[in-house]
N, C-alpha and C positions, 0 to 999 in steps of 0.2 A: 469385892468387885475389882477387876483388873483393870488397870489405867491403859490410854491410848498410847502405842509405841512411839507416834509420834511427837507426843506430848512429854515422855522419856528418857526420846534421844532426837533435839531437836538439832543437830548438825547432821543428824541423817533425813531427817524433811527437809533441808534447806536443800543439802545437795540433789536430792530426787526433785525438785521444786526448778534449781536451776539447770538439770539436765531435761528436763521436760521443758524449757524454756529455749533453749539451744537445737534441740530437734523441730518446735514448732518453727525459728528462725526457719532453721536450714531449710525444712518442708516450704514455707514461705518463701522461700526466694529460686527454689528448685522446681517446685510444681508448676503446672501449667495453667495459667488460668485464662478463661474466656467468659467474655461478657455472655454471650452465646452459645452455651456448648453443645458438641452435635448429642443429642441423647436420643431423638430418633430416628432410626433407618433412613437411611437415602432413598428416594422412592422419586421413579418416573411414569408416566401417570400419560395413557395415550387415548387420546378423544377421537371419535369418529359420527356421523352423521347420517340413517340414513332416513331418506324426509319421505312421510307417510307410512312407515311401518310401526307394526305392532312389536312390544316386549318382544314376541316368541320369535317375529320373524330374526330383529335385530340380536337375537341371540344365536339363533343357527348360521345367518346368513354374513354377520361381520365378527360378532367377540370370538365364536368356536374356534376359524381360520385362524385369528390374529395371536388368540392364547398357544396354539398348538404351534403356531410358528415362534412366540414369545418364550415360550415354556424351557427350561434349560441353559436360560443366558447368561453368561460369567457373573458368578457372586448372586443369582438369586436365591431369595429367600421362600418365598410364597408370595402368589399371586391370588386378585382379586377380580370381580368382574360386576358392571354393574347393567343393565338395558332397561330404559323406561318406554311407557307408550308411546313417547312425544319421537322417537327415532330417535336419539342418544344414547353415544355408547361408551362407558367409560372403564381401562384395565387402567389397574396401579399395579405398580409391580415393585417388592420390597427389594431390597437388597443387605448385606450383609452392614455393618457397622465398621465403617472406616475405607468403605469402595468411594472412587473416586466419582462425584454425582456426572460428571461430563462424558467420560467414560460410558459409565453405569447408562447415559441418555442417549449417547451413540450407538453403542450395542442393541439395546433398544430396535434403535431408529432400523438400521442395518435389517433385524429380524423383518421389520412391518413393512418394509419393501419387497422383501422376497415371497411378504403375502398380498400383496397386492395385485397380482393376477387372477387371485381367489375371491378379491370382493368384488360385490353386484357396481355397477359399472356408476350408478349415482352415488356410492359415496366416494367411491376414487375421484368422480367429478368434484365434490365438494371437497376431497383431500381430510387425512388422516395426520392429527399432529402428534407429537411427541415432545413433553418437556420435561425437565426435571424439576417437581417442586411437591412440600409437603401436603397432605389430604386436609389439614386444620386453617383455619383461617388464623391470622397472623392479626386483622385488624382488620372490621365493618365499620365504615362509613357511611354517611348518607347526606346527600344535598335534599335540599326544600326549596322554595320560592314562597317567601313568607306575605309578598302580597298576591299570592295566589295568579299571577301574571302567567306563568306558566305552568303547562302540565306537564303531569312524568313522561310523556313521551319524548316531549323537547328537554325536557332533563338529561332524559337518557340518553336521547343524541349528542346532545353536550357534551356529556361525560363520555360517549365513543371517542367523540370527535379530539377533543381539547386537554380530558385530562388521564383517563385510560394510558395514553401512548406514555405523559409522561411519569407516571407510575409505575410502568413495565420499564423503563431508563432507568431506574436507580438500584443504585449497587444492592446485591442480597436478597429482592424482590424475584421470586420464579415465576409468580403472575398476577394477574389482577385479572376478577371477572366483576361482569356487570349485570347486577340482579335485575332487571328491566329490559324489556324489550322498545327498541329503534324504530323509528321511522320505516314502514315495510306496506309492500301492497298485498291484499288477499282477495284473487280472484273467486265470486261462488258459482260454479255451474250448474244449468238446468239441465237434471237428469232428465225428463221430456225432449225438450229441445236434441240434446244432444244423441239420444234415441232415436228422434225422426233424420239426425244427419248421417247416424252412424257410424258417432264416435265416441272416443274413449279419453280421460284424461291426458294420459299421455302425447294424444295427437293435440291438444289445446297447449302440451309442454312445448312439445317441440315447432309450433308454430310461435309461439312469443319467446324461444332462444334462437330461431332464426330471425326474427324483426328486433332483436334487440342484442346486438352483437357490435364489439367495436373490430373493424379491419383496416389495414390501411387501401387508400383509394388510389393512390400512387400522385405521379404527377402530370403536369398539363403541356407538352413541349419540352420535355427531358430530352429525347435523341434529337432533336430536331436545331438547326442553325438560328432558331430566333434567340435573340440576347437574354429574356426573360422567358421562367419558365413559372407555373404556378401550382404549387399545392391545393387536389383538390380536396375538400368535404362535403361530408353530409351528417344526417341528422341517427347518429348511429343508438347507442341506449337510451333510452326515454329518461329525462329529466323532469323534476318534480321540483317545480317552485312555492312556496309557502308566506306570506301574508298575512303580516299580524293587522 
């Protein structure tokens, strides 16, 4: 049985021992290292809204334009597209490894303007965002109210209100979403009723975005020689007060 070389000729293990020692240094103080490192794609990720439609419409009528305007943006990789029934619509869009994500969110943004002549006119109302941030979650939390004092709705407001904003402030966070639904009103229409008036949702829309509108009302003896002049108001969007 042949013995180990090493065991033979041991100033030839020590030197191969201490040159493998020397290379790990040098790689050690040479490489780069990051607590974070990017290992997946830069990806901006653009939401749009539109309220009452179905999957198919929000696929024809907002992703098609916006991908076909999105498609071909400096350093894309492949793109994605999502539409649910609820009127939500979400593209990601990859990019290459080591694109610049502000950049990368610009170009973006740039595209979904120039399609915005193309989308049905409610969801330009409600506005198309564009951010840079990864598809995975990063980290789920959750608040409770342990003596059951309050419910998830006031939760949720909460957490709009007070801690949402400051989560999206800190360094390295792309976003924060809130699994819960807000404080919101939900009118129901009678189909009857509104057959005998002969109308149609949209005439009940546009009747409560004209009575709930804020404008300015001007003022009260602006051109005029009296010393005091006065701001006037009224009672412009409906406010909801609440009462524990």
């Amino acid at each position: 049985m042949k013995g180990n070389i090493f065991i033979k000729r041991p100033v030839m293990a020590i030197s191969i021992s201490i040159v493998i020692l020397l290379v790990g240094f040098i790689s050690l103080i040479s490489l780069p290292v990051e607590q974070y490192p990017d290992i997946a794609p830069p990806t901006v990720v653009v939401d749009a809204t539109y309220t009452g439609a179905s999957a198919d419409a929000v696929m024809n009528s907002v992703i098609m334009p916006l991908e076909e305007s999105i498609n071909g943006v400096e350093n894309m990789m492949y793109i994605t597209s999502t539409a649910t029934n609820s009127g939500s619509a979400t593209i990601q869009v990859y990019f290459k490894q080591g694109t610049d994500p502000d950049m990368a969110a610009v170009n973006v943004q740039n595209r979904v303007s120039k399609a915005q002549g193309l989308l049905p006119a409610e969801v330009t109302k409600i506005g198309v965002s564009t951010a840079k941030r990864q598809t995975s979650f990063l980290q789920i939390n959750s608040l409770v109210s342990t003596d059951g004092k309050y419910d998830e709705t006031f939760l949720a407001n909460y957490l709009d209100i007070n801690v949402i904003p400051e989560i999206k402030r800190i360094e390295g966070v792309g976003d924060a979403t809130l699994l819960g639904d807000t404080y919101s009103m939900r009118i129901w229409l009678n189909p009857e009723r509104m057959a005998q008036y002969g109308l149609v949702p949209d005439d009940v829309t546009a009747v409560l975005g004209e009575q709930n509108v804020e404008a300015p009302a001007g003022n009260l003896g602006e051109n005029s020689p009296n010393v005091f002049q006065y701001a006037l108001r009224y009672k412009g969007r409906l406010n909801l007060c609440f009462h524990s």
